[in-house]
Structure formats: C-alpha cells, structure tokens
C-alpha positions in Angstrom: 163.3 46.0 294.4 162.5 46.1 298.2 162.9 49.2 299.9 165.9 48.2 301.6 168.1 46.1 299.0 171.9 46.5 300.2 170.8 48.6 303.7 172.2 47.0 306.8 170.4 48.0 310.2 171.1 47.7 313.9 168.1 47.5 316.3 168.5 48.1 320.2 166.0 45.9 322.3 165.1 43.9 318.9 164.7 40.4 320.4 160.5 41.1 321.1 157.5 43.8 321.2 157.7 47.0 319.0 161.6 45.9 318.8 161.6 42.3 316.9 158.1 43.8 314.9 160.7 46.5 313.3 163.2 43.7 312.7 160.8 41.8 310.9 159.9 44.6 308.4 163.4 45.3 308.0 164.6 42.4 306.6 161.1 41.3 305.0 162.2 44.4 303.1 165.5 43.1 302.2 168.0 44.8 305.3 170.4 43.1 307.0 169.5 43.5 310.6 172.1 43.4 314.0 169.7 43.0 316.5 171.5 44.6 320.1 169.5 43.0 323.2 170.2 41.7 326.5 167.5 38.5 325.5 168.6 36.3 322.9 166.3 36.4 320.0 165.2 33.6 317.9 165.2 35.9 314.9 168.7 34.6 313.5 170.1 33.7 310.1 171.6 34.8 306.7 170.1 38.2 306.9 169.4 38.8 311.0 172.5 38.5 313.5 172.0 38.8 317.5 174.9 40.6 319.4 173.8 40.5 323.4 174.4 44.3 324.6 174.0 46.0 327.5 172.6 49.5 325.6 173.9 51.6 328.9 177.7 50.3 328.6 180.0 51.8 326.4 182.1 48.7 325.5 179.1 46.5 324.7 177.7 49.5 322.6 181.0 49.8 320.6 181.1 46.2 320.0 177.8 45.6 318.9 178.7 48.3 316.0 182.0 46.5 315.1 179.8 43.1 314.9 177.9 44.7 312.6 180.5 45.8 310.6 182.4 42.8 310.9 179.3 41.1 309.6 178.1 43.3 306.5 180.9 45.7 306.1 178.6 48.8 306.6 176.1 50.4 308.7 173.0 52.4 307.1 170.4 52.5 309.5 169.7 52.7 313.5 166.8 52.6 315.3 167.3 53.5 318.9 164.6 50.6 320.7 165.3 49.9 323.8 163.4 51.1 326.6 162.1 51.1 330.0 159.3 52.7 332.2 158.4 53.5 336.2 155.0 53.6 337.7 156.0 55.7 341.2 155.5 59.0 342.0 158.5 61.1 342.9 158.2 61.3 346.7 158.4 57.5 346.7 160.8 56.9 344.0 164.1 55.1 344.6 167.2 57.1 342.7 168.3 54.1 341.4 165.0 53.7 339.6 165.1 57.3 337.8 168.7 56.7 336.8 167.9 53.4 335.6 165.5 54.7 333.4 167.5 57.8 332.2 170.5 55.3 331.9 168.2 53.0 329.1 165.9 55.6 327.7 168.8 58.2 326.9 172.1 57.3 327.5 171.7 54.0 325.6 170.6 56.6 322.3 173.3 58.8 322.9 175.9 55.6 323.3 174.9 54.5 320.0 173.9 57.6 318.3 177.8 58.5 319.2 179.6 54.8 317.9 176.9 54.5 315.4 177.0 58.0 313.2 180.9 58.0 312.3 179.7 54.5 310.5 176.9 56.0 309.3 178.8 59.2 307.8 181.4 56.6 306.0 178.6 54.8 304.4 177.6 57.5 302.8 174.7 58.6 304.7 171.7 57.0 306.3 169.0 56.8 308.8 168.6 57.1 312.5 165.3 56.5 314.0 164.5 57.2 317.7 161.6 55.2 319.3 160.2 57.8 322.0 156.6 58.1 323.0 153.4 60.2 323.6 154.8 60.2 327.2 157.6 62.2 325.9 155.1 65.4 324.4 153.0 65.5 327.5 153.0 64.3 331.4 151.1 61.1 333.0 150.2 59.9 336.4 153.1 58.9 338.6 155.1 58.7 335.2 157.8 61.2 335.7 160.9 59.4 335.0 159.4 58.1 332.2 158.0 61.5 330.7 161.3 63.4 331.3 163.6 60.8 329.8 161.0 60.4 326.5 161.3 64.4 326.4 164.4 64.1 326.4 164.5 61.7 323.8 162.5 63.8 321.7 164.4 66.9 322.0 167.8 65.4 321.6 166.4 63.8 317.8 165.9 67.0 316.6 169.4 68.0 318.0 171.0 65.0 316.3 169.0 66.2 312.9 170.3 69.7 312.9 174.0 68.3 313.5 173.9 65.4 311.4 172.3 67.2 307.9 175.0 67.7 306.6 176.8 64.5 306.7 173.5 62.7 304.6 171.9 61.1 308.6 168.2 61.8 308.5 167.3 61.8 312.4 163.4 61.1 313.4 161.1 59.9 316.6 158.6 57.4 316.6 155.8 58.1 319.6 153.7 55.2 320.1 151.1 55.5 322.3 149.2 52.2 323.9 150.8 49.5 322.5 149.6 45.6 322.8 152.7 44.4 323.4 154.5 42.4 326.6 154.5 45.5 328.7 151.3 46.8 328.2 149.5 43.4 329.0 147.7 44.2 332.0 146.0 47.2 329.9 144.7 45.6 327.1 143.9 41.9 328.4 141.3 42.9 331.4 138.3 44.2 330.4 137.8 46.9 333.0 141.3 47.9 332.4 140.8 47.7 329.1 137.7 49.8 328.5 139.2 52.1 330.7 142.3 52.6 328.3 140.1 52.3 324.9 137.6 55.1 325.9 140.7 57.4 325.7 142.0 56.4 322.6 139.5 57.9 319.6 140.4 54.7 317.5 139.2 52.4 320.4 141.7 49.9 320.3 145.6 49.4 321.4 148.0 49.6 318.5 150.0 46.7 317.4 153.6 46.1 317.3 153.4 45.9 313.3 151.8 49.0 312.9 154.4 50.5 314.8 157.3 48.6 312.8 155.4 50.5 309.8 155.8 53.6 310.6 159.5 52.9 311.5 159.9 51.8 308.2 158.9 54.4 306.3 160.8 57.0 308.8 164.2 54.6 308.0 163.1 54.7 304.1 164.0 56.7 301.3 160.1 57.0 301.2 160.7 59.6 304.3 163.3 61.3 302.9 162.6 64.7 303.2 162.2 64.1 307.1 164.2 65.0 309.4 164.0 66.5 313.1 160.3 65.0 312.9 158.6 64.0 315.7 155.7 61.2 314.5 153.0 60.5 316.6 151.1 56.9 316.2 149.2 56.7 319.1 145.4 56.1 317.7 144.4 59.9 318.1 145.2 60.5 321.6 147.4 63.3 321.6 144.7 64.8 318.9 142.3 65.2 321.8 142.8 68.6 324.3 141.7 66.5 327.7 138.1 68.2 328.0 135.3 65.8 328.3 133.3 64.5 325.4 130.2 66.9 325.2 128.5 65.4 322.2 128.2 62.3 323.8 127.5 63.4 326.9 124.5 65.1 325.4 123.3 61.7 323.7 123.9 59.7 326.4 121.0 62.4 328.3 118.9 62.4 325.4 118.6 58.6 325.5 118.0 58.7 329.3 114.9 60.9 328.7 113.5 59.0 325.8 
C-alpha cells in the first residue's frame, strides 16, 4: 500500500520546479492531486486535476478548494507552494514589489490555510505543509522582502500547529535552500556563479526539485506523524555553518603554498 492510498492533495504553484516535483511524488504515491497555478500544467489525468488560481484572491482560492471537492469529495492534504522573491535593497524598492511578494508568500498561505482547514477538519484530519526557506531563519543581501515574508511564513506554521492540534491538522515548513530549479538558473548554470554558490553550501552542489518533493512527502505522511510546528531545513548544510571562514582549509591551502 502506497503511502497515500485514498489521500487527496491540493498543491499551490504545482504546474513546475519544487511545485510539479511534490506533485509527482504525490500521486506516484497514490494521492489525488488539485494542482492551483496561474500556468497550466501538463500534469493532468485520472489522478492530477489543474484548477488556474490566482493564490492572492479570495474567490479563486475558494474555488480551487470546491474543485477539489467537487472532484474527490475530500480534502487531506495542502501544501502551501507558491512563491515569489525580490533582488532590491530597500532604499530602491518599489512598494508594489514588497506587497507583491507579501501578497504571494503569505497572504496566498493564509487564503488557503483559511478555505482549506474547515475541509481538512471534516475529513477527519490531515496535513498542511508550508514551503518557506533558509531565507526565512536568517537575512540575505538586498533580500528583505523576501526574508521577512519567509519569517513570516515560518512563524505563522507553528501558529497554525498550535491552533490546529486539536482538530487532527499536523502543520510543518519545508526550507529549501539553493535549489536547481527555473528560478535559480543563473546560479547553478555559470561556472563562476556557480562555484561561487557551491563553496557555501558544505554538500557542494544545488539541491534538486525531487529531493525537495521528498522531504515534503514524508512531512505530508503518516511517516511524520509526530510532527508538528517543525521547521525542516534541506538546504545541503548551509544553515549548519556559523558564517566564520574556513580555518582548516585555509591552513592547507598555506601549507601547500610552502611545500
């Protein structure tokens, strides 16, 4: 028996990247998948519907959880997807570009965390799973819409855990860090930019959208299910490392230069 036999899922921004990886392992695991995107997705059939949804707009979030409904009769799981940076420092920032990305990166959760959990609570129980980031535990470079929306994120899973106990919803984050997907192209496909990225990351590579859609999985899985308010990191070891330089190989680096 798969994992998720008789589970039906909705996915926000499922159509590609970290999004359509996680709707893959769903229903390769036996869910029923509503996948909730602006694109259209080629990901369609018996078990995967596509619903297009504006994630910031109440009505389209309302009706992509009565689609689902319509379709399968229940709702078990949601993973909160969809997602947006900015690459501008606040001086030179546009405030429609930090409400855009507050409008995707949290009000698009809380939208369907609110039409989503009554579902949820009739079913019986069930899991929601919140993709955030490494950017949400810590700040970046000319990032700070994105790092206060991803903290936000982050802080308002653990809220949803504590509220949602007792009606059976287990509520955890995802934080991916470098990811080879669409968006992150420019990092991981030019060599300079690339070993510029990999010397940071202790496994030395990007992660893949796969891996990712693994450990989304196991968070939406009975596998996890003593977890809830968690906060997973899968970011290669980034956030294992304090910031200071690397002494050891500093030291071997001068030891070679004198031999």
């Amino acid at each position: 028996m798969a994992r998720f036999d008789g589970k039906v899922a909705i996915v926000t921004g499922g159509a590609r990247g970290i999004g359509g990886a996680i709707v893959q392992r769903l229903v390769s695991e036996g869910a029923k998948v509503m996948i909730a995107d602006l694109n259209p997705s080629a990901e369609t059939g018996e078990n995967v519907a596509f619903v297009k949804t504006d994630a910031t707009v109440t009505e389209d979030v309302q009706a992509a959880v009565k689609a689902t409904l319509d379709r399968w009769g229940k709702l078990d799981i949601l993973v909160n997807n969809a997602g947006i940076g900015a690459l501008v420092e606040t001086p030179d920032m546009e405030e429609d570009v930090w409400d855009r990305v507050f409008a995707i990166n949290t009000r698009a959760i809380f939208l369907f965390c609110k039409a989503a959990i009554p579902a949820i609570r009739e079913a019986g129980g069930g899991t929601i799973v919140n993709i955030a980031s490494i950017s949400g535990l810590g700040g970046d470079f000319a990032m700070g819409a994105y790092n206060a929306s991803k903290g936000a994120v982050i802080n308002y899973t653990r809220s949803l855990a504590l509220d949602h106990a007792r009606d059976g919803i287990r509520v955890n984050a995802l934080c991916p860090g470098l990811i080879a997907t669409d968006l992150a192209v420019g990092a991981v496909t030019d060599p300079v930019d690339a070993a510029f990225w990999f010397e940071r990351i202790p496994l030395g590579r990007a992660g893949r959208a796969e891996e990712m859609a693994a450990v989304a999985a196991f968070l939406a899985s009975d596998d996890a299910s003593y977890m809830t308010g968690s906060i997973v990191t899968a970011d290669g070891g980034i956030t294992a490392h304090t910031g200071q330089p690397n002494a050891p190989d500093r030291i071997r680096q001068r030891k070679l230069r004198t031999q």
